[in-house]
N, C-alpha and C positions, 0 to 999 in steps of 0.2 A: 511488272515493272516496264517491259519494252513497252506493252501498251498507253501505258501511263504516260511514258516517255511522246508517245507519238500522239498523243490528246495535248497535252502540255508543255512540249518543249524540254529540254536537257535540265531548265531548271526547274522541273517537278523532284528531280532527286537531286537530295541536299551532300551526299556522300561521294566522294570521288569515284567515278564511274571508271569498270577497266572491260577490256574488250583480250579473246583470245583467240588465236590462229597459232599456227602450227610455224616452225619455224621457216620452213621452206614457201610461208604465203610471199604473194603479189607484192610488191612496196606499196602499190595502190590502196592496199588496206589501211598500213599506217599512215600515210597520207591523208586518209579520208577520215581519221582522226584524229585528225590536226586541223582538217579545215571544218569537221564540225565542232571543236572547242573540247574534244575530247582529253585531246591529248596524247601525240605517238607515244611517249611515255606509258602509258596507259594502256599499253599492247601488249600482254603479255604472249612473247615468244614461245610454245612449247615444243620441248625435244621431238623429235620425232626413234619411228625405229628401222633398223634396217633395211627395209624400203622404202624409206624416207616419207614415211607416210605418220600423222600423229599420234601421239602415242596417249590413247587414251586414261592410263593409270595416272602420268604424270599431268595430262586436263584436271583431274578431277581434284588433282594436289594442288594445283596452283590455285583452283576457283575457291579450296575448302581455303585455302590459307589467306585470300583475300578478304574471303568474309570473315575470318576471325581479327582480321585486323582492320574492321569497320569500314572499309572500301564497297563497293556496288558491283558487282559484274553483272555485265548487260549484255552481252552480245558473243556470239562465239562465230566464226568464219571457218568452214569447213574447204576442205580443196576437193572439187570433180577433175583433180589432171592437174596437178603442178605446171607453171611453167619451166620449172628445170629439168622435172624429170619424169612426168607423167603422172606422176603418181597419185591414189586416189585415197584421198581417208577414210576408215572407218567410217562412213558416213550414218549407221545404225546405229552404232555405239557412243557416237557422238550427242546423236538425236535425244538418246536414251538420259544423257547428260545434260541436256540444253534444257529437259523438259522438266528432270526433278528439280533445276536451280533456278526454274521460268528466267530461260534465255534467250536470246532471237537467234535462229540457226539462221545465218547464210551460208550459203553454198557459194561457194568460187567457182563458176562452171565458164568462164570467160574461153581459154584452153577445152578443156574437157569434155564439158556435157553433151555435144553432137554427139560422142563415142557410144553415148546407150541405144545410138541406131544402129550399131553392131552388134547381133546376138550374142557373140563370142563373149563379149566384154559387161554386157550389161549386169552380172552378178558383180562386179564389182560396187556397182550406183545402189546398190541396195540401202533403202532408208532415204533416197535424196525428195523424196515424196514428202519429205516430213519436213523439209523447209519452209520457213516463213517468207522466205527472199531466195531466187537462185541468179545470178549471173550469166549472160554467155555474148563472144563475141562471135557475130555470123560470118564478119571478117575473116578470122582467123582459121576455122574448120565447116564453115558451112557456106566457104568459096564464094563471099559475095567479098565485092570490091569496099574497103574502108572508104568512112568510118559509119558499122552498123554494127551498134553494141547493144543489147537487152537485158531488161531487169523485168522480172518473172515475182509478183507476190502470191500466194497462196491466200491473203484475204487483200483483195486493192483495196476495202474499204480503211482498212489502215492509215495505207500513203495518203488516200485522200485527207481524210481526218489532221494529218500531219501538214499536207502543203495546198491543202485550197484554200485560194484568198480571200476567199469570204462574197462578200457583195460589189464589190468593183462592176463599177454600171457599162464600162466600155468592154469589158470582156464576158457579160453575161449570154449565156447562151439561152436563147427562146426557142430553139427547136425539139420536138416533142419526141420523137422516134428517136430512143435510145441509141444505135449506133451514131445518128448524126450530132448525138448532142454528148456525143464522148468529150472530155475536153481534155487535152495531155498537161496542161499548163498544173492540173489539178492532181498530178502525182509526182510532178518533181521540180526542179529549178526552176528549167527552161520555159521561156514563155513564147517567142516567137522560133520556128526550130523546121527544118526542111523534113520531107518526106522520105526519112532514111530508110523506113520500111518497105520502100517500094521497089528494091532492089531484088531483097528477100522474101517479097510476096511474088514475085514474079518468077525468080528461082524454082521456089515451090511448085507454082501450077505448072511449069514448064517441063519441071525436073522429076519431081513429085518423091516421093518416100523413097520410096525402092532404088533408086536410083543414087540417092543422095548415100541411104543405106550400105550401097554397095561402095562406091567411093571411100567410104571413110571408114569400112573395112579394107578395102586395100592397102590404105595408106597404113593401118593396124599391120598388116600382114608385111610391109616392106619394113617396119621397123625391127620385128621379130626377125626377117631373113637379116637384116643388118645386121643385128647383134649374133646371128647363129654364124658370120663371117669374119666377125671380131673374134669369136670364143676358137674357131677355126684357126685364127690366124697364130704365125709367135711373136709380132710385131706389133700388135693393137691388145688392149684389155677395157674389157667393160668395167665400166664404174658406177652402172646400178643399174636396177632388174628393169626390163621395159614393160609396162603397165598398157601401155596406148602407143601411140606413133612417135613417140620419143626414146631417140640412142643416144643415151652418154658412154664418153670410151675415151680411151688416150694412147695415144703413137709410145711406144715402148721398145726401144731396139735390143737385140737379143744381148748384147754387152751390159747396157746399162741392166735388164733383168738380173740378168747374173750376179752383177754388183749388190743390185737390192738383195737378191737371195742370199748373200754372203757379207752380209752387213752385220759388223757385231758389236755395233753399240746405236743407239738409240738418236744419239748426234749422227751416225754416219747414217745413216737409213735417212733421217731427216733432211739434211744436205744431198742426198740422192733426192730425192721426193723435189727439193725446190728448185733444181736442175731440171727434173724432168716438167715441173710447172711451167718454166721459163720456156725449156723448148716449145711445148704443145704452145704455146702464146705464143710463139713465133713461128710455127707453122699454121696455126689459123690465121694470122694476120697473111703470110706468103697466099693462103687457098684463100683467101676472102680477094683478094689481090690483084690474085692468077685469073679472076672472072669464068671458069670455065666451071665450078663447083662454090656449094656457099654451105659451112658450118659456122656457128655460133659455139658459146662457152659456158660452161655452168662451174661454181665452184660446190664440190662436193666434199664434205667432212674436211674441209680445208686443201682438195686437193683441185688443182684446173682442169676443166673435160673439156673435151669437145662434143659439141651438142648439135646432133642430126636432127630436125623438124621435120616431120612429111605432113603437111596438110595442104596437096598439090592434088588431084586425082589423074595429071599425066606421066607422074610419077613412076617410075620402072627399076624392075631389079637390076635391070642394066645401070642404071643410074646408081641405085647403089654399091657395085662391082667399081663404079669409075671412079665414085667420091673416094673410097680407099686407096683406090691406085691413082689416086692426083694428089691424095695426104701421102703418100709413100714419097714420092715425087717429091713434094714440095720438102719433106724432110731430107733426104737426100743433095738438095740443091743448098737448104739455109746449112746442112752441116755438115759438107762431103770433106772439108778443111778437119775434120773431128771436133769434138770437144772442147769447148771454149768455155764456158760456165757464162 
């Protein structure tokens, strides 16, 4: 069916087509089924499990129950690295799934995928080989300046099949020597389009593997010492496992712990919990503010983080000592009056 789909157009299948990602994917996903005529509707969101990662039993519930109810699943979007929280999915097991229901595996590796230059991490990427499509921005972890974003197929003859225009006599290419008669026009939208790969080819030969390698193990290892400074701390609590160079966590002053500890009904835990959502949102905004340190927010199982990103290679553990003690800080200054709600 994908292929069918990419010879023919969406309207080779007559059945309403759905697409699956894990709940913690990109918005860009569903998005990008909206503007192919899919339909965000047509996403199905899957649970993920306690490492926020998807959860392969209920995949295979959702796609059996779609085809029982005369629908098409076409496509399934895999995460190499969450943008919330790192995290990496099953990507073997998923493969193993995309391949008995002939699905398109993409991989989300926009975040993530540089990380399989780091030994440490690479058993995680296990199966991303098996993608038909992978993602990645060079942007974001592979330290080139935005915007230089990649899409990786496993067979191009595909994309081509899908978006080359045919015979158009002003954009025919006469040059004989396959590199030169590459033409990009011929595997996606764009037709007229800058040399954005020349930022990250030059990266490359300058920088070269080993080097880029070790960079973004670093950044790996600064997120791990963050979170071993959180678990350390009575003031801070992690709010999900670090997989890659992403810390979620949240400011938790030793009174309000207390409270939660001895919370004895379900409403009072709960009003504790949107108390401490509120605060953390207002101390991100004070350290976003304050210009001297910068976290971002993730909401986890309903609850608000704060969200450390290391994809800097000048990055230092110093740096992470200070980010805590200027969120201390910042908390201290929004609510040294006490408790407001």
């Amino acid at each position: 069916a994908p292929l069918e789909v990419a010879r023919r157009g969406l309207r080779a299948i007559d059945a309403p087509m759905t697409v699956y990602a894990s709940e913690q994917v990109h918005f860009s996903v569903p998005n990008a089924a909206e503007v192919l005529g899919i339909g965000r509707e047509q996403v199905r969101l899957v649970e993920t499990d306690e490492a926020f990662r998807l959860d392969v039993r209920a995949l295979r519930e959702r796609i059996s129950a779609d085809v029982r109810s005369g629908l098409k699943p076409f496509c399934v979007v895999a995460n190499a690295g969450t943008v919330n929280t790192g995290a990496v999915d099953p990507l073997e097991e998923i493969a193993r799934v995309a391949e008995e229901y002939d699905l398109w595996l993409h991989v989300d590796g926009a975040y993530g995928a540089p990380a399989t230059l780091d030994e440490r991490k690479r058993p995680l990427f296990r199966g991303i080989e098996r993608a038909r499509s992978l993602s990645l921005d060079a942007h974001k972890w592979l330290y080139a300046p935005v915007d230089c974003g990649c899409l990786l197929f496993r067979d191009a003859e595909v994309a081509r099949r899908a978006f080359s225009p045919g015979e158009a006599d002003y954009i025919k290419v006469h040059e004989a020597e396959e590199r030169a008669s590459f033409a990009f026009w011929d595997y996606g939208m764009e037709l007229s389009r800058r040399f954005r790969a020349l930022k990250l080819w030059m990266m490359l030969r300058y920088y070269g593997r080993r080097r880029l390698s070790e960079a973004i193990a670093h950044d790996n290892s600064l997120a791990e010492y963050l979170a071993e400074r959180v678990r350390a701390s009575e003031d801070f609590q992690l709010l999900a496992p670090v997989s890659l160079s992403i810390c979620c966590f949240r400011y938790v002053p030793a009174s309000l712990r207390q409270e939660l500890e001895g919370a004895v009904s379900e409403e009072e835990r709960e009003a504790l919990e949107r108390k401490l959502d509120e605060m953390n949102a207002r101390i991100m905004h004070a350290v976003q503010h304050g210009g001297r340190a910068y976290v971002s927010n993730a909401t986890l199982r309903g609850r608000f983080s704060l969200r450390a990103c290391i994809t800097n290679f000048r990055t230092t553990r110093d740096d992470m000592d200070s980010t805590l003690a200027i969120i201390r800080d910042a908390a201290l200054s929004e609510f040294k009056q006490g408790w407001t709600g």
